[in-house]
mmCIF file of the C-alpha atoms, coordinates in Angstrom:
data_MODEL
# 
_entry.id   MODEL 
# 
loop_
_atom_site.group_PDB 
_atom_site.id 
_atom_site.type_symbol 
_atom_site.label_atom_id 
_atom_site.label_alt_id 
_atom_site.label_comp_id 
_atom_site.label_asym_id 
_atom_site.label_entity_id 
_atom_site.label_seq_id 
_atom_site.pdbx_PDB_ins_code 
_atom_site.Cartn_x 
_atom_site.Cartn_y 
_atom_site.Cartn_z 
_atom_site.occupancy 
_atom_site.B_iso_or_equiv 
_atom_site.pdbx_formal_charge 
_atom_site.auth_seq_id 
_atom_site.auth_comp_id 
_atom_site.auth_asym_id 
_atom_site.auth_atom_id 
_atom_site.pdbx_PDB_model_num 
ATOM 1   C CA . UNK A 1 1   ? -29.491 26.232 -64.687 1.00 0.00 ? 1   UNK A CA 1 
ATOM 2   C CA . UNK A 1 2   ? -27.690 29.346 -64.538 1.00 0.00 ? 2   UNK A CA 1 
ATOM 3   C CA . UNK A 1 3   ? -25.316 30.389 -61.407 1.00 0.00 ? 3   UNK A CA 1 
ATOM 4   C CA . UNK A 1 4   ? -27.751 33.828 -61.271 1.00 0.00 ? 4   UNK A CA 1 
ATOM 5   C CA . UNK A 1 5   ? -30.747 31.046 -60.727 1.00 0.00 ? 5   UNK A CA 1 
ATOM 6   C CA . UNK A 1 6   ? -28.987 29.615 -57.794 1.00 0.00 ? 6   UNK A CA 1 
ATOM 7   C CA . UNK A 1 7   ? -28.288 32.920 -56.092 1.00 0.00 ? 7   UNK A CA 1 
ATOM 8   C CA . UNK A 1 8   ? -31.917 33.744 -55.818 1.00 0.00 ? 8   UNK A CA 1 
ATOM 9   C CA . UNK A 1 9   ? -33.434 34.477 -52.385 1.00 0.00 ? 9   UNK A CA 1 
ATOM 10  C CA . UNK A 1 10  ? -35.071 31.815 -50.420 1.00 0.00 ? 10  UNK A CA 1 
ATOM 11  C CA . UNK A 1 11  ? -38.875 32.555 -49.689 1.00 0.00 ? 11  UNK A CA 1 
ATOM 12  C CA . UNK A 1 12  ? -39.512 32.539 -46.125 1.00 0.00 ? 12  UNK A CA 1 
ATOM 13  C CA . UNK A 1 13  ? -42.553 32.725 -44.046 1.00 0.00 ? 13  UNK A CA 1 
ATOM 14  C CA . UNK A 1 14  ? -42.043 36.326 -42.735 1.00 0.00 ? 14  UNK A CA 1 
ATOM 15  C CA . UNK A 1 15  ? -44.549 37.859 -39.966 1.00 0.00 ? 15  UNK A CA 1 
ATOM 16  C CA . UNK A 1 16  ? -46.242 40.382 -40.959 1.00 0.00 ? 16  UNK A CA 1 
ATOM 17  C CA . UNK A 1 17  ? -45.628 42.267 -37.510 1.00 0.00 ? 17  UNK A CA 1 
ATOM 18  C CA . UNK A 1 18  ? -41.882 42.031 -36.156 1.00 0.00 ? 18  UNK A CA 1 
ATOM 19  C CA . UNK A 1 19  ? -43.311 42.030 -33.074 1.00 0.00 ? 19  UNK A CA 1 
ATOM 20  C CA . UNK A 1 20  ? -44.970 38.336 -33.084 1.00 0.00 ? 20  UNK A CA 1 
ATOM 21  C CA . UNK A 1 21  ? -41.202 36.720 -34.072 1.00 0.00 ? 21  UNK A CA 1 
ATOM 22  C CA . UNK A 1 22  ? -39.618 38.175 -30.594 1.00 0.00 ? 22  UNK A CA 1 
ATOM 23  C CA . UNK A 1 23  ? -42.633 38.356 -28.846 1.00 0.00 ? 23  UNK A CA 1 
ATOM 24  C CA . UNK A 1 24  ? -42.527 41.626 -27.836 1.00 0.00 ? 24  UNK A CA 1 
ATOM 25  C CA . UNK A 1 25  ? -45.691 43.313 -26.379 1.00 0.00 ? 25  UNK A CA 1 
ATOM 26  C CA . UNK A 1 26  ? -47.651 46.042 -28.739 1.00 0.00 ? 26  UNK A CA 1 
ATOM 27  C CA . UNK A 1 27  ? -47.249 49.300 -27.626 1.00 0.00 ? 27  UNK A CA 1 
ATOM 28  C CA . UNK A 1 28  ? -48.615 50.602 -24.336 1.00 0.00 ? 28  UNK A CA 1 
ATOM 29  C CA . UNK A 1 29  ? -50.308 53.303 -26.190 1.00 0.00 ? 29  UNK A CA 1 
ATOM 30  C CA . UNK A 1 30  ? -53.229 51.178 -26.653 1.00 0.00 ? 30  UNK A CA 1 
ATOM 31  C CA . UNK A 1 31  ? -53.807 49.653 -23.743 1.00 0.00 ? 31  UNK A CA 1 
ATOM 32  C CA . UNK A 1 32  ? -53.393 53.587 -22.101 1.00 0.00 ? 32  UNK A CA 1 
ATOM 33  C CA . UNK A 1 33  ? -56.220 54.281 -24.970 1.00 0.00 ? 33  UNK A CA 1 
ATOM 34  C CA . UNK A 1 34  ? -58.307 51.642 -22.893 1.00 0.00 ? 34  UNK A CA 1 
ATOM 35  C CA . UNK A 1 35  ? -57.902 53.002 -19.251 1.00 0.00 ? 35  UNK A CA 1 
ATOM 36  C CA . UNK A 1 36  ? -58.286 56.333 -20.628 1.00 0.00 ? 36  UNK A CA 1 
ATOM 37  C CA . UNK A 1 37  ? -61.661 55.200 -22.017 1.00 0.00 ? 37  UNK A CA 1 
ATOM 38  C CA . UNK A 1 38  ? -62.873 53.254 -18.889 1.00 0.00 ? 38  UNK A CA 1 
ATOM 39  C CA . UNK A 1 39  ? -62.339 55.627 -16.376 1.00 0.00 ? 39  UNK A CA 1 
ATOM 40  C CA . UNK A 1 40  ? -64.350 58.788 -18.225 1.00 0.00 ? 40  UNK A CA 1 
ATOM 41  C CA . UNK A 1 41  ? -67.197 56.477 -18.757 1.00 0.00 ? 41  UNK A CA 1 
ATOM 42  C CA . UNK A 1 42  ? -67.039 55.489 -15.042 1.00 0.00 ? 42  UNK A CA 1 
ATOM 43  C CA . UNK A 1 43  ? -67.233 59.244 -13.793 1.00 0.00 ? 43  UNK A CA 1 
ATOM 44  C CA . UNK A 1 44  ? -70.083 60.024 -16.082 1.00 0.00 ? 44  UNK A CA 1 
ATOM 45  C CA . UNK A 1 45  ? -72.104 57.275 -14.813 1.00 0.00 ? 45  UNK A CA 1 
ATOM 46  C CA . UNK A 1 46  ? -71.123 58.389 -11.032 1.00 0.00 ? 46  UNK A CA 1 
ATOM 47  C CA . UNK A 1 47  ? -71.913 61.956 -11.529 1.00 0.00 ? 47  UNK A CA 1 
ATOM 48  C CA . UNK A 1 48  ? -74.745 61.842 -13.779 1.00 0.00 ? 48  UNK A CA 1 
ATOM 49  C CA . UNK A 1 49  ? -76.547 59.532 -11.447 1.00 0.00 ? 49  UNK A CA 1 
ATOM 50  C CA . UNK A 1 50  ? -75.335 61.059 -8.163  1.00 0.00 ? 50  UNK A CA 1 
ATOM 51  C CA . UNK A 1 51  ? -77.004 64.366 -9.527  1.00 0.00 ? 51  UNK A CA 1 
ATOM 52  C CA . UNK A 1 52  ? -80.208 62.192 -10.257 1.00 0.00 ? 52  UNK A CA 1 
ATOM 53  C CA . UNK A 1 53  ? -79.976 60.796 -6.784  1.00 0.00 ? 53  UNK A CA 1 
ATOM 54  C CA . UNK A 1 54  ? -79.843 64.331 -5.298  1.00 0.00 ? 54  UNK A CA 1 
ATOM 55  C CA . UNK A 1 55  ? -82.951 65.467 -7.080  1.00 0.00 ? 55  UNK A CA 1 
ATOM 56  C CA . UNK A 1 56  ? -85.116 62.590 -7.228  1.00 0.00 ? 56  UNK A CA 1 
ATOM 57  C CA . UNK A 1 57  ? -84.210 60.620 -3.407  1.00 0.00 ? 57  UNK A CA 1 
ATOM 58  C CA . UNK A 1 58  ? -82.678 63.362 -1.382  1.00 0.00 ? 58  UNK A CA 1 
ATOM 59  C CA . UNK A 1 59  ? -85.589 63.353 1.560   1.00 0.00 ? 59  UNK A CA 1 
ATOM 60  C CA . UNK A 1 60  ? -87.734 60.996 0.156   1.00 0.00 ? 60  UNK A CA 1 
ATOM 61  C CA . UNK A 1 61  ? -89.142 57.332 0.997   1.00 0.00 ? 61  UNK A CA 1 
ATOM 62  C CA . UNK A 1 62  ? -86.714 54.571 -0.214  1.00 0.00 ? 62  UNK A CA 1 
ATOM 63  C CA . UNK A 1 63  ? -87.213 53.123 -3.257  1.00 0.00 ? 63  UNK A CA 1 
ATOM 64  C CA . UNK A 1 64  ? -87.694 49.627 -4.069  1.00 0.00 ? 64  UNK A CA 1 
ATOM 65  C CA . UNK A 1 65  ? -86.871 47.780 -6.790  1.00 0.00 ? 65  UNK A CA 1 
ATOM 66  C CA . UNK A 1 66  ? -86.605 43.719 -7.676  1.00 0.00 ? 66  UNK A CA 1 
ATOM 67  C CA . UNK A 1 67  ? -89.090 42.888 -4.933  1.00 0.00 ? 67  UNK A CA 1 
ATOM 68  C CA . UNK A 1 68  ? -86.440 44.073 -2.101  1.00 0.00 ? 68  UNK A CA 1 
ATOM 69  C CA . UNK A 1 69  ? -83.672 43.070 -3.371  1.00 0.00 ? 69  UNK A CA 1 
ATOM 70  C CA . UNK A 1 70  ? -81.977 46.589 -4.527  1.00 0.00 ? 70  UNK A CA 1 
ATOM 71  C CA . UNK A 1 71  ? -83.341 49.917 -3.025  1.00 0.00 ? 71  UNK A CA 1 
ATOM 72  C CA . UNK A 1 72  ? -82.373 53.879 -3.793  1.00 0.00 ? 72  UNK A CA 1 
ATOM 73  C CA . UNK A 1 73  ? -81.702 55.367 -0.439  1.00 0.00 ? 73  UNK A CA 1 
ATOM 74  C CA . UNK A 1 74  ? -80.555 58.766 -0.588  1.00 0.00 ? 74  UNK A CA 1 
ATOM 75  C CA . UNK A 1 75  ? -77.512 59.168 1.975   1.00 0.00 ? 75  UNK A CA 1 
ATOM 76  C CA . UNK A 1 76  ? -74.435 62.143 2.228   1.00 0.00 ? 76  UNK A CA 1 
ATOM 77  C CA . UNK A 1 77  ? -71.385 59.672 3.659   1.00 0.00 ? 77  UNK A CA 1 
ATOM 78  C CA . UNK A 1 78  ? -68.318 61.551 5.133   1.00 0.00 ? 78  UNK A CA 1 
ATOM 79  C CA . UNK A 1 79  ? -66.315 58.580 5.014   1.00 0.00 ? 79  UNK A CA 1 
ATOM 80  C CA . UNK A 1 80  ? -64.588 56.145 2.836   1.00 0.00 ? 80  UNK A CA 1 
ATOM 81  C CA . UNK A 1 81  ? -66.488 53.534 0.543   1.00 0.00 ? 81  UNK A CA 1 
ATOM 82  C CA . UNK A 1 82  ? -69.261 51.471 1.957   1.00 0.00 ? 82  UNK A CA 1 
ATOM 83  C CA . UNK A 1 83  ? -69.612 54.274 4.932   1.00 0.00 ? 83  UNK A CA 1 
ATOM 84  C CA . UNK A 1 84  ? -65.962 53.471 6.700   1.00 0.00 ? 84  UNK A CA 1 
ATOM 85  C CA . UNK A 1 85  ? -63.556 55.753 8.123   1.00 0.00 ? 85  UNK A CA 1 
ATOM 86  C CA . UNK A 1 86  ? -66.136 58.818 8.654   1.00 0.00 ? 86  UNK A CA 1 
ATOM 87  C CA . UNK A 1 87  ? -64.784 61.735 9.884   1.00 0.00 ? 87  UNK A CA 1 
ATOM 88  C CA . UNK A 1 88  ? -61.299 60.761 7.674   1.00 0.00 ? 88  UNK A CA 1 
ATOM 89  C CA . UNK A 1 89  ? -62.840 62.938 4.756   1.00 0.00 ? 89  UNK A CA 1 
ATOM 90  C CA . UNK A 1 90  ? -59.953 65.122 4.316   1.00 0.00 ? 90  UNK A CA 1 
ATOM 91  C CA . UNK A 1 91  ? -57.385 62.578 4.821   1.00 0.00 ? 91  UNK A CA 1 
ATOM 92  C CA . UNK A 1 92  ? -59.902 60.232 1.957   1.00 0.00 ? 92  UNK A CA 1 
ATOM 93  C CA . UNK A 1 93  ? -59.071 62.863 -0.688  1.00 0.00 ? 93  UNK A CA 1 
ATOM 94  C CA . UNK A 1 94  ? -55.673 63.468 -0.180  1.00 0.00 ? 94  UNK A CA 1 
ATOM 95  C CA . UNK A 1 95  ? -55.478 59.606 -0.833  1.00 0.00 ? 95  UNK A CA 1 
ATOM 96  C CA . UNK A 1 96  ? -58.022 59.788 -4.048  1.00 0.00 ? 96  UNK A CA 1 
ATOM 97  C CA . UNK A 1 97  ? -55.549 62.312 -5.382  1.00 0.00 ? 97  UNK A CA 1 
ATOM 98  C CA . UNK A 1 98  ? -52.460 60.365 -4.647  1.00 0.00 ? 98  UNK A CA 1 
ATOM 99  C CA . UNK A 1 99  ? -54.345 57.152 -6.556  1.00 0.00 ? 99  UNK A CA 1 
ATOM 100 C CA . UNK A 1 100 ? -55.283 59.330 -9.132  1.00 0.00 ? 100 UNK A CA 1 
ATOM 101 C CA . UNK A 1 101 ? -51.976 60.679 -9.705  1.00 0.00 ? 101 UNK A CA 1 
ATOM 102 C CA . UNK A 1 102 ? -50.169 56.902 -9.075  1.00 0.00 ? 102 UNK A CA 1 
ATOM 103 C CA . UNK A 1 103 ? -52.168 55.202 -11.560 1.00 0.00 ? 103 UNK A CA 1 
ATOM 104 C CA . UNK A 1 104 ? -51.509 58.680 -14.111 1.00 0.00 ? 104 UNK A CA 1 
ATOM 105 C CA . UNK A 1 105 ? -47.443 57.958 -13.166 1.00 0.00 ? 105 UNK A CA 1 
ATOM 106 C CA . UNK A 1 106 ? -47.858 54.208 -14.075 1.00 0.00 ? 106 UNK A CA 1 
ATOM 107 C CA . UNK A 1 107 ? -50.133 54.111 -17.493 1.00 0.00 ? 107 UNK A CA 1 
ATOM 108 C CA . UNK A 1 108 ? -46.848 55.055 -19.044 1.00 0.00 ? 108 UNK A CA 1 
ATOM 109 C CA . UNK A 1 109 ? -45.661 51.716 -18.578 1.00 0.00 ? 109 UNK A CA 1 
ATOM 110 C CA . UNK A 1 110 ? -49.035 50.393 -19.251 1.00 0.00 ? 110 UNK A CA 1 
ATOM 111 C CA . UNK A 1 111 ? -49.465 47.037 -21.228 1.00 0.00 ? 111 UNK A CA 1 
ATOM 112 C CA . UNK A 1 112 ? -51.603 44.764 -19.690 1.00 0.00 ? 112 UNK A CA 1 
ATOM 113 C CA . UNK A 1 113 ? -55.332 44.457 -20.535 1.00 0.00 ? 113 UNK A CA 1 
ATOM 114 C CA . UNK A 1 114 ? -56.243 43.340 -17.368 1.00 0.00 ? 114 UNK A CA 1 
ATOM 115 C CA . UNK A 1 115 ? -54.848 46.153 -15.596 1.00 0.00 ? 115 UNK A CA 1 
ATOM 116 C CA . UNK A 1 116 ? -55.772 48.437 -17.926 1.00 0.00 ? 116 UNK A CA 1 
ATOM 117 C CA . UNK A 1 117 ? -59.380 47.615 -17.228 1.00 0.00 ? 117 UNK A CA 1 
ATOM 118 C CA . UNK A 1 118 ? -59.263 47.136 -13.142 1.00 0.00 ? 118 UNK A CA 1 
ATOM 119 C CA . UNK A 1 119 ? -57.057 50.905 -13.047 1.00 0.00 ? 119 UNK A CA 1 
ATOM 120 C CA . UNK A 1 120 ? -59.479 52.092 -15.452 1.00 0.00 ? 120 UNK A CA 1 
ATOM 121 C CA . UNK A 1 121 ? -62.137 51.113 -13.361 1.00 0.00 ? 121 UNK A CA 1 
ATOM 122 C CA . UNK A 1 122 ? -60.232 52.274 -10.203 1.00 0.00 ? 122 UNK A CA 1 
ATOM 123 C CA . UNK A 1 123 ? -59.459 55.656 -11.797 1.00 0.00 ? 123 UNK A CA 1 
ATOM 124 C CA . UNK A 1 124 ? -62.606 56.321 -12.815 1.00 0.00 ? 124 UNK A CA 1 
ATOM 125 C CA . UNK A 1 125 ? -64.405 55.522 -9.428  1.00 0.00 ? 125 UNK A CA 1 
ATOM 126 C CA . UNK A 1 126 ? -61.907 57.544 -7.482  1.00 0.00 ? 126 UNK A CA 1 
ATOM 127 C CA . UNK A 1 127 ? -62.583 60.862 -9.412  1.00 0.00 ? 127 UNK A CA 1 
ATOM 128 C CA . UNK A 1 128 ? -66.163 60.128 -9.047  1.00 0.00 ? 128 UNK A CA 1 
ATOM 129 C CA . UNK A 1 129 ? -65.827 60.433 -5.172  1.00 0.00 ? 129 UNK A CA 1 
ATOM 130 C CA . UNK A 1 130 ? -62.675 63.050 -5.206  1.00 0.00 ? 130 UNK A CA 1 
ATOM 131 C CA . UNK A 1 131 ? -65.814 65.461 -7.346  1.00 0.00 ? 131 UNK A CA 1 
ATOM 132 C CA . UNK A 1 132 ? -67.830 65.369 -4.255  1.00 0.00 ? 132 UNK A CA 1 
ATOM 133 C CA . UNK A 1 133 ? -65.191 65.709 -1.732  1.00 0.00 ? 133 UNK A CA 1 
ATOM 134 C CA . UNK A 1 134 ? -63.567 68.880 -3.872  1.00 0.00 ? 134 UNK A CA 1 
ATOM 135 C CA . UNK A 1 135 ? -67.222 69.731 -4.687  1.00 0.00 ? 135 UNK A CA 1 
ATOM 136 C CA . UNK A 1 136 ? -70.001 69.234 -2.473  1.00 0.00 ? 136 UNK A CA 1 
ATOM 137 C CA . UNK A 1 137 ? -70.878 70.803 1.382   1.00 0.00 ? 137 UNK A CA 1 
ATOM 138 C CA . UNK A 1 138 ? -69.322 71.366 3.465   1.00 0.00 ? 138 UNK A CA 1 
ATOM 139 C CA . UNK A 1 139 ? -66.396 72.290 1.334   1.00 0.00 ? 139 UNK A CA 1 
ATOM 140 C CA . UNK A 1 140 ? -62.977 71.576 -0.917  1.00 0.00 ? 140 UNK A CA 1 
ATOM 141 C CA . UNK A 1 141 ? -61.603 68.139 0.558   1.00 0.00 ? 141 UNK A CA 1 
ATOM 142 C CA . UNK A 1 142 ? -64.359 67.822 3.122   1.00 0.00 ? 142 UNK A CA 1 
ATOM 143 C CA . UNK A 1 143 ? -67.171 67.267 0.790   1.00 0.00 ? 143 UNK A CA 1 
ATOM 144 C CA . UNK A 1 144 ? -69.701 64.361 1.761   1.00 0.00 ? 144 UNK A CA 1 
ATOM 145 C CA . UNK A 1 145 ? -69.887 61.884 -1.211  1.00 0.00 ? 145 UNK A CA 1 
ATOM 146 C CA . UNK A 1 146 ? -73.504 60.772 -2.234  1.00 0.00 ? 146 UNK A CA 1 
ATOM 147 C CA . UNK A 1 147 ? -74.674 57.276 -1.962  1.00 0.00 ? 147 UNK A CA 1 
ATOM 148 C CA . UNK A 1 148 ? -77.689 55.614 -2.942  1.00 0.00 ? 148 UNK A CA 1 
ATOM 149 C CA . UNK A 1 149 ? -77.913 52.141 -4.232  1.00 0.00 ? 149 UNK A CA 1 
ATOM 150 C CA . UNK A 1 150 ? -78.520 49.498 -0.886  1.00 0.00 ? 150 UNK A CA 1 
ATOM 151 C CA . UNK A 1 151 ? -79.055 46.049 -1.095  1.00 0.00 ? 151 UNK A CA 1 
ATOM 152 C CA . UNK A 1 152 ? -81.821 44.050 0.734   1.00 0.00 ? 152 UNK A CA 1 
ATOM 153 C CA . UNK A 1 153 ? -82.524 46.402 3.212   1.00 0.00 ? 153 UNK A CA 1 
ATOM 154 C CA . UNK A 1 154 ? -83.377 50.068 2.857   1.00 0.00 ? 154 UNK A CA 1 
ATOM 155 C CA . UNK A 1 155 ? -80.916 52.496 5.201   1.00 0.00 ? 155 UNK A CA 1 
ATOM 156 C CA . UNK A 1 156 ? -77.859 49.566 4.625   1.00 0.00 ? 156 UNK A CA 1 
ATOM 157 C CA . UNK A 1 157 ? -78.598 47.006 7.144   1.00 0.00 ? 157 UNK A CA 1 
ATOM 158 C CA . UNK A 1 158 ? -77.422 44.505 5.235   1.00 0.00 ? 158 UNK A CA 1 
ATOM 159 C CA . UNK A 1 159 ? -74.652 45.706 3.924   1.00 0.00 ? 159 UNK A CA 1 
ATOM 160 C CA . UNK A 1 160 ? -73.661 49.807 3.388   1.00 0.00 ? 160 UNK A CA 1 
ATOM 161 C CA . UNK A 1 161 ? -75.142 52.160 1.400   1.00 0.00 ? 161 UNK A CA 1 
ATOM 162 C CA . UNK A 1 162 ? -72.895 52.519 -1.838  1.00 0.00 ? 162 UNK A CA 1 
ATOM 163 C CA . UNK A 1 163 ? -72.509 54.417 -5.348  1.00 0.00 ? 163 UNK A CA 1 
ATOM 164 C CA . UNK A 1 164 ? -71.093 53.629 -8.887  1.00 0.00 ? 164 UNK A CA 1 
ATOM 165 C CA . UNK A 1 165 ? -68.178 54.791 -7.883  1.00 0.00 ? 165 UNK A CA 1 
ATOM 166 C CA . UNK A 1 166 ? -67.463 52.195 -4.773  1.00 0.00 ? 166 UNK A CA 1 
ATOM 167 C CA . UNK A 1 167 ? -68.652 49.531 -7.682  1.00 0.00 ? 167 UNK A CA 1 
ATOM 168 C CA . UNK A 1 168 ? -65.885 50.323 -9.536  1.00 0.00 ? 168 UNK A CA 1 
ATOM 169 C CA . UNK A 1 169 ? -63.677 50.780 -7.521  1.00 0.00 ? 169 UNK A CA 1 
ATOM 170 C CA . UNK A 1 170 ? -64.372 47.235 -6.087  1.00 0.00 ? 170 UNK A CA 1 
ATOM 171 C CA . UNK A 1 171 ? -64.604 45.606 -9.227  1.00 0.00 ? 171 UNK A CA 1 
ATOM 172 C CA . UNK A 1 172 ? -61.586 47.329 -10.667 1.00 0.00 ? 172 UNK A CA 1 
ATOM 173 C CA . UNK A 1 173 ? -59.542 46.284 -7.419  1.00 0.00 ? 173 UNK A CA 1 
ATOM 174 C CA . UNK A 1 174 ? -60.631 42.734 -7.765  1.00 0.00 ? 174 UNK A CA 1 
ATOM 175 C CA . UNK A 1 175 ? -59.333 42.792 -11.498 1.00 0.00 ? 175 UNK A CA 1 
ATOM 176 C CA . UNK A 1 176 ? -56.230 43.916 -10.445 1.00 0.00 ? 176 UNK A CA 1 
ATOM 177 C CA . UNK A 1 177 ? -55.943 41.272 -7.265  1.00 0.00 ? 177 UNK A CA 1 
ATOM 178 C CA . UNK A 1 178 ? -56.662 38.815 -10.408 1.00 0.00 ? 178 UNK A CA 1 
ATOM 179 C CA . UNK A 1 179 ? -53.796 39.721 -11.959 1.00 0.00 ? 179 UNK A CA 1 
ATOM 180 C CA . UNK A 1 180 ? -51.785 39.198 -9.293  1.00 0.00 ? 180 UNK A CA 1 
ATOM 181 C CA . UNK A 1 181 ? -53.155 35.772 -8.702  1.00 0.00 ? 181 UNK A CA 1 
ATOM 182 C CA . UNK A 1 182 ? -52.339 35.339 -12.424 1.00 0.00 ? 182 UNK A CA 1 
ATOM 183 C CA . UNK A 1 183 ? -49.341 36.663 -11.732 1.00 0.00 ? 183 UNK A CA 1 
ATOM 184 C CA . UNK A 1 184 ? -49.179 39.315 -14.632 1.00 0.00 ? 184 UNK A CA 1 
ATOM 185 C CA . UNK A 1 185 ? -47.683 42.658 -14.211 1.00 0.00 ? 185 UNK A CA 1 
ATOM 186 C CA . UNK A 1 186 ? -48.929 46.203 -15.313 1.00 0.00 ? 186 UNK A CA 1 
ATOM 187 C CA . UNK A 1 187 ? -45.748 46.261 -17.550 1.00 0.00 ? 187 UNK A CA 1 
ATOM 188 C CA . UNK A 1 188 ? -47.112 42.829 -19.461 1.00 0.00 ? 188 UNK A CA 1 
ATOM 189 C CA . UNK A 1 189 ? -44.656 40.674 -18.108 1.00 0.00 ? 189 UNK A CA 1 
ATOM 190 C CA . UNK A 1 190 ? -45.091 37.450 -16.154 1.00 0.00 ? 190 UNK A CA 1 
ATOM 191 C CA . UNK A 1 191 ? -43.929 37.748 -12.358 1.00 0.00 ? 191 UNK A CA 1 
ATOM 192 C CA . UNK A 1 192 ? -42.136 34.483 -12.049 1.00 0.00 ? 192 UNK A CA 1 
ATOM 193 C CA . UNK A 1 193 ? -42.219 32.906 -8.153  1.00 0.00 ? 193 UNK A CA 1 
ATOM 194 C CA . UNK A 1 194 ? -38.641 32.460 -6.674  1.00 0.00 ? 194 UNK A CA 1 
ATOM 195 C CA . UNK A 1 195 ? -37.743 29.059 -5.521  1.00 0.00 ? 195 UNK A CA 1 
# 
């Protein structure tokens, strides 16, 4: 064999992405991409079938569906989700706009699926109830938000009168108190406990 033989390259199993040697995380722009595709799809949903709500329940009967288990019940709430804090609905959307504008100032940072989903979700269900506090009566920022969807009992007996919106904004929170348990942060690191 020749010396030039012996000088040749060894062939190496080389990852295709640098990424997966160092175990970095990909790039936050995707996992923006997803809340940024959760949230719009959230506030369509609230608004288109708040506006249905309006037309079809406002001053009408209840309506049943699943035997009792889910009724439409038209309802204008001044207060928080689930009917709580009314008479707060100025102070509500001064909050809505500070989330809104938190989880805007943190989706830079973005990485985490999970939280990308449950501030989607979040995000999307907070401009859903900010549109009819900035845009239903009485007024900007003191705007009654429309609910409509009660479970088990008609006027929310059982439990209050609610919207798309609160469901996200549920579900979305309990994502994110998931990923706490889990202990993952927004950034995509792991939140080691302190001894």
């Amino acid at each position: 064999m020749s010396a030039e033989s012996n000088t040749e390259p060894e062939h190496r199993d080389v990852p295709a992405d640098p990424r997966a040697a160092t175990g970095a995380q990909p790039p936050p722009k995707r996992r923006v991409a997803l809340l940024l595709a959760i949230a719009p799809v959230v506030l369509a949903l609230d608004v288109a079938t708040k506006v249905i709500a309006v037309a079809r329940l406002e001053g009408q009967e209840p309506v049943e569906l699943l035997g009792g288990a889910v009724w439409l019940s038209f309802l204008r709430n001044p207060g928080a989700a689930f009917g709580m804090a009314e008479g707060w609905t100025f102070i509500l959307a001064l909050i809505a706009i500070g989330v809104v504008g938190f989880i805007l100032w943190i989706a830079r940072r973005l990485r985490s699926t999970g939280w990308a989903i449950g501030l989607g979700l979040v995000l999307g269900g907070a401009l859903g109830n900010l549109v009819d506090r900035l845009f239903r009566s009485p007024g900007p920022l003191r705007g009654h938000v429309v609910d409509f969807i009660s479970v088990v009992e008609p006027y929310g007996g059982f439990f209050p009168v609610f919207n798309i919106a609160d469901s996200a904004i549920c579900v979305g929170g309990a994502v994110i108190v998931l990923m706490a348990l889990l202990q993952r942060d927004y950034d995509g690191t792991r939140v080691e406990k302190k001894a």
